[in-house]
N, C-alpha and C positions, 0 to 999 in steps of 0.2 A: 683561519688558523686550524690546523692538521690536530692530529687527535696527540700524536708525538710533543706538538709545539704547546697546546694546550697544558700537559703534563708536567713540561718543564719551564713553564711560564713562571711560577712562583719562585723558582732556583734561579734563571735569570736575574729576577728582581733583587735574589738574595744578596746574589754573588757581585752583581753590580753597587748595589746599596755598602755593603763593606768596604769594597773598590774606594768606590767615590767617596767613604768616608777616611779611608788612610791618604789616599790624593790630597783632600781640604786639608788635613792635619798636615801632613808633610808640606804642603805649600804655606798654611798659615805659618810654619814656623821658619820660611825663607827657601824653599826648595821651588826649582820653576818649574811652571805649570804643567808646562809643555815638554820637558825634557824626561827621556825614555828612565832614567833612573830612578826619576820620582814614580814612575809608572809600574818600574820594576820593583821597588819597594813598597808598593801598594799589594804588588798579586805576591810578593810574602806575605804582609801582613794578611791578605787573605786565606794561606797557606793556615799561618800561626792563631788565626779564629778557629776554622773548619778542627784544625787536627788538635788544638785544646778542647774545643767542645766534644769530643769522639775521647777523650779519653777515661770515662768509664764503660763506653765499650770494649776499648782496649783493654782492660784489666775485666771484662767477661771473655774477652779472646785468650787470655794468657788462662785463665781458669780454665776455657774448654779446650784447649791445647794442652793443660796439664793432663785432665780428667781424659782426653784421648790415649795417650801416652800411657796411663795407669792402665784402663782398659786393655791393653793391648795383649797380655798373656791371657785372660778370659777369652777378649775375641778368637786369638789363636785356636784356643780348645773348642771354640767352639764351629769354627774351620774345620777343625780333625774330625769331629761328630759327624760333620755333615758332610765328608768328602767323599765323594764319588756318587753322592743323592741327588739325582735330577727329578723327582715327581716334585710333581706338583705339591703335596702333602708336606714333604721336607722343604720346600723352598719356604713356604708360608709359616713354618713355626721355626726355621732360621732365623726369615728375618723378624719374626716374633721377638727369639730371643734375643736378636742384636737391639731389637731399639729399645728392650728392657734394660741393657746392658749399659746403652747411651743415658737413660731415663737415671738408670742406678747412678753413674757417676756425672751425671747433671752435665754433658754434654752431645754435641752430633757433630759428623764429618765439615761441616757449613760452616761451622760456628769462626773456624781460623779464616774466613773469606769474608767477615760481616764489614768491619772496618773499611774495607776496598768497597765493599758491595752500595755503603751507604755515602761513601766520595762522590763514587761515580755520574751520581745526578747531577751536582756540583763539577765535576769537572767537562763533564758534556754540554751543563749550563756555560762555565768557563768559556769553553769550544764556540757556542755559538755567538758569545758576546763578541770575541776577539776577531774571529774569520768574518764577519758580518759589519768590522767596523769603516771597509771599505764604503761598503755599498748604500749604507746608512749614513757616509758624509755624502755621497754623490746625492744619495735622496732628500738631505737635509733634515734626514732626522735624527731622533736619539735611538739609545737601546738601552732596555730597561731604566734603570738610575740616571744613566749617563745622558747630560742633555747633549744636544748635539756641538756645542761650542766646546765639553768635554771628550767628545769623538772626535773630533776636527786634530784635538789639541794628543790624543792616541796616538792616530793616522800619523800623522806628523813626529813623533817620538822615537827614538832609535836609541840603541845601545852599541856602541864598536862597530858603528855604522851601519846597524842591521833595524828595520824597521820592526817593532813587536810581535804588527800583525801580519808579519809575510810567513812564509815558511819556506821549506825545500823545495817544495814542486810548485812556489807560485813566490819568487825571485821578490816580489815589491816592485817598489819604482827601479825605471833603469838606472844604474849607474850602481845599486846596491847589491848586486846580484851573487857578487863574492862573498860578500860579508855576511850575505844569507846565507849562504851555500856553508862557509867555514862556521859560523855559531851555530847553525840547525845541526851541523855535525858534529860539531864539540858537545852542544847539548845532548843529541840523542844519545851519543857514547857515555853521557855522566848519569842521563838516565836508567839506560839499562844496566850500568854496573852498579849504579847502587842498589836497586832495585835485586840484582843476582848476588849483593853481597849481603845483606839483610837475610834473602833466606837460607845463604849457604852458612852464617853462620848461626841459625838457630838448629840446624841440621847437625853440621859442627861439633854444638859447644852443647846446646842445651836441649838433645834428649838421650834416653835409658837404652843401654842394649839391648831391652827387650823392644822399646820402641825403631831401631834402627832395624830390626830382625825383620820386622811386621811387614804384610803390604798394606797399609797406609802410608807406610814410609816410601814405597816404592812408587805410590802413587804422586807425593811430593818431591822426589826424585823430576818428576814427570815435567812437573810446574815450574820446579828451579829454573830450566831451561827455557819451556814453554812462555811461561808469561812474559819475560825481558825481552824474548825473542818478538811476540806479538807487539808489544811497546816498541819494540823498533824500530819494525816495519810500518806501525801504524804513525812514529814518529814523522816521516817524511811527509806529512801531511799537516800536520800540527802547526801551527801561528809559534813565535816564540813565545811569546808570551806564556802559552799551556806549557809549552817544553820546561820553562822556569817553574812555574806552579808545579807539574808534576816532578821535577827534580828535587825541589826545594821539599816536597811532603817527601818522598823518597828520602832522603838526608834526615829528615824528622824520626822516620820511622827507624832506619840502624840504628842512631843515637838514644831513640825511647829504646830497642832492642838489646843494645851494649849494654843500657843502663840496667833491665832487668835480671839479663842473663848474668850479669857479675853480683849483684846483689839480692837477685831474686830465684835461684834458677831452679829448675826441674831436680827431685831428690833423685840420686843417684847418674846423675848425668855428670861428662866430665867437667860443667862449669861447675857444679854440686862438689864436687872432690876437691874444683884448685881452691873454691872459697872456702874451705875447710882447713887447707894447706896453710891459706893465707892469716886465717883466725890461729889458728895452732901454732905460726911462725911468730904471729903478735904476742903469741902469750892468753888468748880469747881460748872462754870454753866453746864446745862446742855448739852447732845451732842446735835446736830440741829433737829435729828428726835425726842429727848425726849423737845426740846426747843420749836419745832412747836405746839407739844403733850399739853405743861405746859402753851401755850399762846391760843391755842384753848380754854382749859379748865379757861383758866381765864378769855378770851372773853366770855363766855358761862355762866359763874358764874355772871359777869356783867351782861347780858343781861336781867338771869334770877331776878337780881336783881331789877332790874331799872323797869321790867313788873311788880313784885311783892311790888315795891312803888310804881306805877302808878293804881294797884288796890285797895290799901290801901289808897292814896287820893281818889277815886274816889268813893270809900265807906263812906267815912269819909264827903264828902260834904254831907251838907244839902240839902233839894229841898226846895228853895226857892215859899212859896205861893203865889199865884197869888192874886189881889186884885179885888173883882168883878167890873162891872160898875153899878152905884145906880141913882136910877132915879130921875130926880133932880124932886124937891118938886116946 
């Protein structure tokens, strides 16, 4: 075993052991063994493990994507400081001050990538169980979890007449060839749009003008594109099976996203304004950072008030004439 194979030995075991335990359950409760939907609803529920257990990650990612976004007019100035300083001397107390800056509002550029970063073993585990499940019936073995009378029964499993473990560039058996060909397409298109619709709308909806202004933002700009684009091309290669796990998380993560950005979102961003709208239409006070916001401004309107009658009496008095002293007669 390769030093690569060694490493993801233990994810294998993982991803197949859940597998195999949504399969038992769906079949103990009358779904056939063998048939590709039970199989399909197994790598959901492997989907709905993985991305339930990740979700106090996900809520450090929404923190350090806040905390970047806040940062961003600090960063700026401190861009301006440094622009047009190539020594050495100015690079090193730059980025001094930037990862003080990260440090101060408890986040780094990384942090919005952690979620994807810690799938990834797990979905390459995924990868190797699925595309391997050929070769492991011919050899009469199993993989990971899966004995091989549960690989048999894989191999054999199709959806809309497309075998699980075949993909674009490797048809299955003959006679399947279309159906591979037409769901590895349908699939890959569902995966990279959800995937590009997730981050266009936190782009969108939930961040700050000062954060759209920023290049962080431009760097995100970058990715929008980039990443679906990589997932696509790296789609054609994919078992269906992965194609479902990865659309299925995909689909997980816009609906965890909707669900923040409407109830949770970024102060001052335009989901921050409509849920404000929406609380103010109901007859709702405001939330605390729009309450603080609404009592500044009305401290402020007072103030300006109360200067603006204290110059208007003070105009309005007369100057009382002085009476001269007259010299007595």
């Amino acid at each position: 075993m390769d030093f690569f194979g060694t490493i993801m030995f233990p994810f294998k075991w993982l991803v197949s052991i859940i597998m195999v335990g949504f399969h038992d359950g769906l079949s103990f409760i009358g779904l056939p063994a063998a048939n590709g939907w039970t199989w399909t609803l197994s790598i959901i529920g492997l989907v709905l493990v993985i991305r339930a257990a990740l979700i106090p990650v996900f809520v450090k990612q929404i923190k350090a994507q806040r905390g970047m976004q806040l940062l961003q007019p600090d960063l700026k100035k401190l861009q301006t400081k440094y622009k047009g300083k190539t020594d050495q001397l100015s690079r090193q107390a730059m980025a001094q001050e930037q990862m003080a800056l990260y440090k101060k509002h408890g986040t780094n550029p990384f942090s919005a990538c952690l979620p994807m970063l810690i799938q990834m073993p797990f979905f390459f585990a995924l990868f190797q169980v699925l595309s391997g499940i050929s070769t492991a019936k011919n050899a009469g073995e199993g993989i990971g979890a899966l004995s091989h009378e549960q690989v048999v029964q894989f191999d054999q499993s199709s959806i809309f007449g497309a075998p699980l473990s075949a993909s674009l560039l490797h048809g299955g058996v003959p006679g399947t060839e279309v159906a591979v060909w037409t769901l590895s397409i349908i699939m890959i298109l569902a995966m990279t749009a959800s995937q590009f619709i997730t981050q266009k709308q936190i782009m969108a909806k939930n961040m700050s003008e000062e954060a759209m202004a920023s290049p962080f933002m431009r760097q995100q700009k970058m990715m929008l594109y980039i990443l679906p684009l990589v997932f696509g091309i790296g789609g054609i290669n994919f078992p269906i099976g992965v194609l479902i796990y990865w659309t299925t998380t995909n689909l997980w993560t816009m609906g965890q996203q909707f669900f923040v950005i409407r109830r949770m979102p970024t102060p001052g961003s335009p989901a921050a304004k409509a849920l404000e709208e929406r609380r103010a239409a109901k007859g709702l006070p405001p939330l605390l950072g729009g309450k603080k916001n609404a009592n500044a401004a009305a401290d402020a309107a007072a103030e300006a008030e109360a200067a603006a009658a204290a110059a208007a009496e003070l105009r309005a008095q007369r100057v009382q004439p002085q009476r001269k002293n007259r010299k007595k007669k």
